[in-house]
C-alpha positions in Angstrom: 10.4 22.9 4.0 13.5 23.2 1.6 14.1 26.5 0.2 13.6 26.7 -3.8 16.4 29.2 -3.5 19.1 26.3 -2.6 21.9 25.5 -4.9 21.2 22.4 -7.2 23.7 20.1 -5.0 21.9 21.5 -1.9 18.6 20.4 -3.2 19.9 17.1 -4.7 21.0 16.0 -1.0 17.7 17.4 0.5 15.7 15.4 -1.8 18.3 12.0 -1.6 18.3 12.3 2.4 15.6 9.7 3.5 16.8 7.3 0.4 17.9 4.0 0.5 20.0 4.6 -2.8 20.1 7.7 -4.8 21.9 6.8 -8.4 24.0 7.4 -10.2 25.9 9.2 -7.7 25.8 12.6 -8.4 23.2 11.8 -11.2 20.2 14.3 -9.5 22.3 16.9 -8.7 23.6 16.8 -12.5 19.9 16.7 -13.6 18.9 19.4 -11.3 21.3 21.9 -13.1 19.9 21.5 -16.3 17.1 24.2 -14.6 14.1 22.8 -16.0 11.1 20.7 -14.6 12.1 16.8 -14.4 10.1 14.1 -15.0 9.6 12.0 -12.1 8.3 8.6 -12.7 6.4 6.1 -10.6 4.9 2.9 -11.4 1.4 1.4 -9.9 0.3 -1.6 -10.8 -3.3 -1.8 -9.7 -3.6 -5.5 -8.3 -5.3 -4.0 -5.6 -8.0 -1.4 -4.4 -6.7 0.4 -2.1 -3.4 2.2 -1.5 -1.9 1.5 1.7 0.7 3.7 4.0 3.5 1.7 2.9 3.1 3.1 -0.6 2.8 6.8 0.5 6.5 6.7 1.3 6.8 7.1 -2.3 4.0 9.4 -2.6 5.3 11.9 0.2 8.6 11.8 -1.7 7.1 12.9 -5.3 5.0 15.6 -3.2 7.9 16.8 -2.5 9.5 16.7 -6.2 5.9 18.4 -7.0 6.5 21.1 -4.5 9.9 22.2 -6.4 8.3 22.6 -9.6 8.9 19.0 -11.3 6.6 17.3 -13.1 4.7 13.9 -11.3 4.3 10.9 -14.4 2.0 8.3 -12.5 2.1 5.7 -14.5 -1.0 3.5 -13.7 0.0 -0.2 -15.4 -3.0 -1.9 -16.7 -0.9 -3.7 -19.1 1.7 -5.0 -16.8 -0.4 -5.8 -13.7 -1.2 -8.7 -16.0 1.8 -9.6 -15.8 2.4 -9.3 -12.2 5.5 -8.0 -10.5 7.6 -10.5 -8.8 9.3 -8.1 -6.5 9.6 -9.9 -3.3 7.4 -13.0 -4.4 8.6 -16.6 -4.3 6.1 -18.0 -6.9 3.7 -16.8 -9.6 1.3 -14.1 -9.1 -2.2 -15.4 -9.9 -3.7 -13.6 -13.4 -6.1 -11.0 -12.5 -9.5 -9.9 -13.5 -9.0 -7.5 -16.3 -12.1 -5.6 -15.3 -10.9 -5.6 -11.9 -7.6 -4.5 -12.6 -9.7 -1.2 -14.4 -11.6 -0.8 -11.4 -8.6 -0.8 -9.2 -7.0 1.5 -11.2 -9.7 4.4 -10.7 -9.7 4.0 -7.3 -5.7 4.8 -7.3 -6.2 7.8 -9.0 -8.4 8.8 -6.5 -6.3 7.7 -3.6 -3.2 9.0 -4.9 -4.6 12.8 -4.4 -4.5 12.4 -1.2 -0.6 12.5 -0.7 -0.2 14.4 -4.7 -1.3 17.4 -6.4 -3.2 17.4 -9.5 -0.8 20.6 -10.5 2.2 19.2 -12.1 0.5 15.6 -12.0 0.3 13.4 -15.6 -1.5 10.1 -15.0 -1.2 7.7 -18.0 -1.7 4.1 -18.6 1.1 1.9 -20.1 -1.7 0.3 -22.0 -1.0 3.3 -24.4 2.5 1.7 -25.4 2.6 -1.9 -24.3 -0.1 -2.5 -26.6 2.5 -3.1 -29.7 3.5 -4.5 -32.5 5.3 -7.8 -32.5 8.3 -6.1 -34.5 8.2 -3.7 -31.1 8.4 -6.3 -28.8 11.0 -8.2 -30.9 13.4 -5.1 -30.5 12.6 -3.9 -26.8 13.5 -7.7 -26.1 16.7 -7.5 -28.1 18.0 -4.8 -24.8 18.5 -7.5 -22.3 19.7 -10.8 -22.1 18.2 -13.9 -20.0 21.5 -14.0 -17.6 20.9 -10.5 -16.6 17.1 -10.7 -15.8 17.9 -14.1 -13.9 21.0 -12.7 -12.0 17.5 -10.4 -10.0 17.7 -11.7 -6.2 13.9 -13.0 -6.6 14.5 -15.0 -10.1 18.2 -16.5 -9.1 16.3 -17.9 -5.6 13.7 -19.6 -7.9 15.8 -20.7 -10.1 18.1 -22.4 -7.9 15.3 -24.1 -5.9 14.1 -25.5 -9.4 10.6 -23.2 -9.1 8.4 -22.0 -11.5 9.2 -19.0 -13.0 7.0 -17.9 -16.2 8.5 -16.0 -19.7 6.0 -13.1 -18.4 7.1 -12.1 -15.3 11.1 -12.5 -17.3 9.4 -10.0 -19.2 8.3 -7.7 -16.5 11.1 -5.9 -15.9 11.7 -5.0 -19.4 8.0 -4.0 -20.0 8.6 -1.4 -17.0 11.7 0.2 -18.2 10.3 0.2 -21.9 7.3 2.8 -19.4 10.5 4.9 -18.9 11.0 5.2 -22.5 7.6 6.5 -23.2 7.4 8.7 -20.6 11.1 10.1 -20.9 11.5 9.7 -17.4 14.4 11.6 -16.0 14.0 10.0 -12.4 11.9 7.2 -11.2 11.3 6.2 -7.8 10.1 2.7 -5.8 10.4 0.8 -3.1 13.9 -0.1 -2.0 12.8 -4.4 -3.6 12.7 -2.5 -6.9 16.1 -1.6 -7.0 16.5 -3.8 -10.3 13.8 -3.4 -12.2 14.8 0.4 -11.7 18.2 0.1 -12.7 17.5 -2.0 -15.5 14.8 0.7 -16.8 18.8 3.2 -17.4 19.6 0.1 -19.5 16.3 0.5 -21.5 16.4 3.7 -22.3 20.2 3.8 -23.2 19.3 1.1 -25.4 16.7 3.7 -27.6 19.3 6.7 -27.5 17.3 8.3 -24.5 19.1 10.1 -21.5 19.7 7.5 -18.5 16.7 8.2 -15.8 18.3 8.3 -11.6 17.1 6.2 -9.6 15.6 6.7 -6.1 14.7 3.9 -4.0 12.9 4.6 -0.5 12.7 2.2 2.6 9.9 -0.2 2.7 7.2 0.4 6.0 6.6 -2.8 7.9 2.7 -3.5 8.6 0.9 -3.8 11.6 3.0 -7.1 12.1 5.7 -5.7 12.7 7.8 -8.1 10.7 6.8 -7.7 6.5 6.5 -5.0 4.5 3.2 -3.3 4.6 1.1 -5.5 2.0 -2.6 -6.5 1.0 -1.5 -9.9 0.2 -0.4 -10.4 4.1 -3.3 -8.6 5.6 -1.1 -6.1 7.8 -1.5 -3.1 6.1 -3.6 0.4 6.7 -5.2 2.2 3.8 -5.9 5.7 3.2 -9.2 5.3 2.5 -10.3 3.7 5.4 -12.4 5.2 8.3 -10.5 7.2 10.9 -11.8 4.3 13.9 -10.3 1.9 11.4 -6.8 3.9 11.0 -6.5 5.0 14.4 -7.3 1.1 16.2 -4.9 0.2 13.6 -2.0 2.5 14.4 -2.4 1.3 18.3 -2.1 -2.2 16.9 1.9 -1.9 15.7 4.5 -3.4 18.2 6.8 -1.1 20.0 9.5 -1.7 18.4 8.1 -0.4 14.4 7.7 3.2 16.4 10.5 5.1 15.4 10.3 3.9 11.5 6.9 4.6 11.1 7.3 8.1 12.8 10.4 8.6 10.3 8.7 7.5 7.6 5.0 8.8 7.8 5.8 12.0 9.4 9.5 12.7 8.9 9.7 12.8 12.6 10.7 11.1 15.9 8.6 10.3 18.7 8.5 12.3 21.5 11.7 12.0 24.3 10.6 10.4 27.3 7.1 9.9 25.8 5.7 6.5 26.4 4.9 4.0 23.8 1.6 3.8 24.6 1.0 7.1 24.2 3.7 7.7 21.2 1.6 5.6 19.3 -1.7 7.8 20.6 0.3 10.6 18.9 1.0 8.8 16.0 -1.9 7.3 15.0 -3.6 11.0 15.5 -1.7 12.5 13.3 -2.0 9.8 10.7 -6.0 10.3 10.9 -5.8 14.0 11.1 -3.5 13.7 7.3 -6.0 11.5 5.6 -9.3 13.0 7.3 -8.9 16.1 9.5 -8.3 16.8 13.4 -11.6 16.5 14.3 -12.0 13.3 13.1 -8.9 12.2 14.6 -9.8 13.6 18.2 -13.5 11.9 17.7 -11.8 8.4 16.2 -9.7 8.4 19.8 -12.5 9.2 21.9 -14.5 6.4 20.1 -11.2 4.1 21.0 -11.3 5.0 24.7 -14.8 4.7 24.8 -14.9 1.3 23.6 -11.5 -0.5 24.5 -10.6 1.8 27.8 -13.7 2.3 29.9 -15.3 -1.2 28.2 -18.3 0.7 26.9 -20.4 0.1 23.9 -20.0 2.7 20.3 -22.7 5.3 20.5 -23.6 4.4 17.1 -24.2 0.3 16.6 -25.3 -0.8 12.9 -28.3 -3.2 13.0 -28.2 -6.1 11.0 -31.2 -7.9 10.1 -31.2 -12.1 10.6 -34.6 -13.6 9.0 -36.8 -16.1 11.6 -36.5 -19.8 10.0 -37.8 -21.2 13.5 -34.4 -22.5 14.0 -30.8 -22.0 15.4 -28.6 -18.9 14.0 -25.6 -20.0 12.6 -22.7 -17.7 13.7 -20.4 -18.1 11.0 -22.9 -17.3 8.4 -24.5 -14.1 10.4 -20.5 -13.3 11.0 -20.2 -13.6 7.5 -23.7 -11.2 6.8 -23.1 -8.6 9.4 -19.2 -8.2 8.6 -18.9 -8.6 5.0 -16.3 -11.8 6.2 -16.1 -15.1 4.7 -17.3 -17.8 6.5 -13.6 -20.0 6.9 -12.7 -16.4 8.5 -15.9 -16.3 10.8 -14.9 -19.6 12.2 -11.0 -18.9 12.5 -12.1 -15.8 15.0 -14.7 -18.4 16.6 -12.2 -20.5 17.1 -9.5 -17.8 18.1 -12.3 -16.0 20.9 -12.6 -12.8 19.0 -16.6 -13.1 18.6 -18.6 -11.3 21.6 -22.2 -11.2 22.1 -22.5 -8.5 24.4 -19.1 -8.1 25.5 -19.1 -11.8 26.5 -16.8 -14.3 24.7 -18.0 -16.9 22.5 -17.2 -20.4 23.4 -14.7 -21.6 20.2 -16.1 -24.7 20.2 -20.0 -22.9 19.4 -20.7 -22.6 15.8 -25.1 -22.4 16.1 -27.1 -20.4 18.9 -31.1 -20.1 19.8 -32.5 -17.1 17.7 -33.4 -16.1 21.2 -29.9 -15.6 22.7 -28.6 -13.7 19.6 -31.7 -11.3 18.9 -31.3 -7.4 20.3 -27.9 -8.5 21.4 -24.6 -6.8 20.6 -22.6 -8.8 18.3 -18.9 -8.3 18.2 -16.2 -9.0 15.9 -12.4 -8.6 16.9 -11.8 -4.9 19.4 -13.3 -2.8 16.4 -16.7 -3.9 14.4 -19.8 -3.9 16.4 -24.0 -5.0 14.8 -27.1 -4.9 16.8 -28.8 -8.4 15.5 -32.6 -8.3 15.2 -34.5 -11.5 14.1 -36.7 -10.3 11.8 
């Protein structure tokens, strides 16, 4: 832990030594010596439910801002999640529900408590300043032109490929830094694809009279893939909410060669010398459960694992999911779909791929509808990790 008693420079590098960019150079340090709390900003827009690990890089590092005494400003963006960041996208984000954005948005709060403390914590919701005038947007619009928003790595690829870009998402990164305005943000942080919209945020706030905020970018985690960045939208990610069995078969998943990332970045660590990968990754995905549940369920989430996938047994606890008696066949992608909360397109891709078991025995691709008889009291299985006792009721 980093001594409060360190000299402003000290504390600056201490802070600035896991980041991809820390600027201006010399800009924390010089905010730092003004000897008052900062304001640390961070931006979520809640397009999805969960958070994931890839977003509590940026949460471990305000933790750490909160543990010095500065102030945490969560900014939860209901106004510009419709919008939709194009960080990182090649095309339009599709318009969300509004009530689901609301909905998502609770559920951050909750999640981000997890990694933050509600001491020194102030969650607010852009909606209390995007919602303006048309005078307002006329002059927050005035502080950037359209040659500086398109020179953005994501806009100029589009651009040049003669894609679709829409006057919202030109407007995103303006509506973000116009958050830094309302929250006088003297630091903001992000992921290392939000270098711009970060930087242009200093132009923002220059352009109303306000102090220039630093900027702190921090690596992005790959996901389970082992290729892209931890993401909802590409299905490799791990959230924080989910069950210990679920984060610890998940941890096991990642190739060898995300290990030493994912130990520097979730842990601030490196894996054991001489340790094995198999069993770094045994380490690592204990220690993940134990920070998001507790040791005990990260020692009974392992035994659970070595139960099921290393001596071939069955869980000690199997849900039983109920299929009604029509007189006819059971059709596996719908019961797939009942037991496993799945669609049905994804209860045939696993069909198809040999990941459905009906007690422990592979499921010819190829069979789609079964006799009630051969399904009922049997073990159904989906993929290494989701089991259901069927009963034919």
């Amino acid at each position: 832990m980093h001594s409060a008693s360190s000299t402003p420079g000290e504390t600056a590098t201490w802070l600035a030594r896991n980041a991809v960019d820390c600027l201006p150079e010399g800009g924390l340090q010089r905010k730092l010596e003004a000897g008052r709390p900062l304001r640390v900003k961070l931006g979520i827009d809640p397009t999805a439910p969960d958070i994931h690990l890839g977003f509590t890089v940026v949460l471990q590092k305000l933790r750490e801002f909160q543990d010095l005494g500065h102030i945490v400003v969560l900014i939860i963006g209901d106004y510009t999640a419709r919008v939709g960041d194009p960080s990182g996208r090649s095309s339009t984000r599709p318009v969300l529900d509004p009530a689901q954005i609301d909905a998502n948005a609770r559920t951050f709060q909750e999640q981000a408590l997890k990694v933050l403390v509600r001491e020194r914590l102030e969650v607010r919701f852009n909606g209390e300043w995007l919602d303006m005038s048309m005078a307002d947007l006329f002059a927050l619009l005035r502080t950037a032109t359209v040659n500086q928003i398109l020179k953005r790595d994501d806009f100029a690829k589009r651009f040049a490929a003669d894609e679709p870009i829409s006057v919202l998402e030109l407007l995103y990164p303006l509506l973000q830094g116009y958050d830094s305005v309302a929250v006088r943000a003297d630091v903001e942080l992000g992921g290392s694809d939000q270098k711009f919209n970060l930087l242009l945020g200093r132009d923002v706030q220059r352009a109303y009279g306000q102090p220039e905020q630093v900027i702190m970018t921090l690596p992005l985690l790959t996901g389970t893939d082992g290729v892209r960045k931890m993401s909802k939208s590409f299905d490799n990610y791990i959230g924080v909410a989910e069950s210990p069995d679920q984060i610890y078969g998940k941890t096991l998943s990642i190739p060898d060669s995300s290990l030493a990332d994912w130990y520097s970045l979730l842990l601030g660590a490196k894996p054991t010398p001489g340790l094995a990968p198999r069993d770094a990754k045994r380490a690592l995905a204990r220690a993940v459960v134990e920070r998001y549940h507790d040791d005990t369920a990260a020692r009974d989430a392992e035994e659970r694992f070595d139960r099921v996938h290393v001596r071939h047994e069955l869980p000690d606890e199997i849900a039983v999911v109920r299929w009604p008696a029509d007189g006819g066949d059971v059709h596996l992608p719908a019961l797939l779909a009942h037991a496993f909360g799945v669609s049905t397109s994804e209860a045939r891709r696993n069909l198809a791929q040999g990941a459905v078991r009906l007690d422990g025995t592979p499921v010819p691709g190829a069979v789609l509808d079964l006799p009630a008889g051969e399904v009922d009291g049997r073990v159904l299985q989906l993929g290494k990790r989701r089991f259901a006792r069927v009963e034919i009721a």
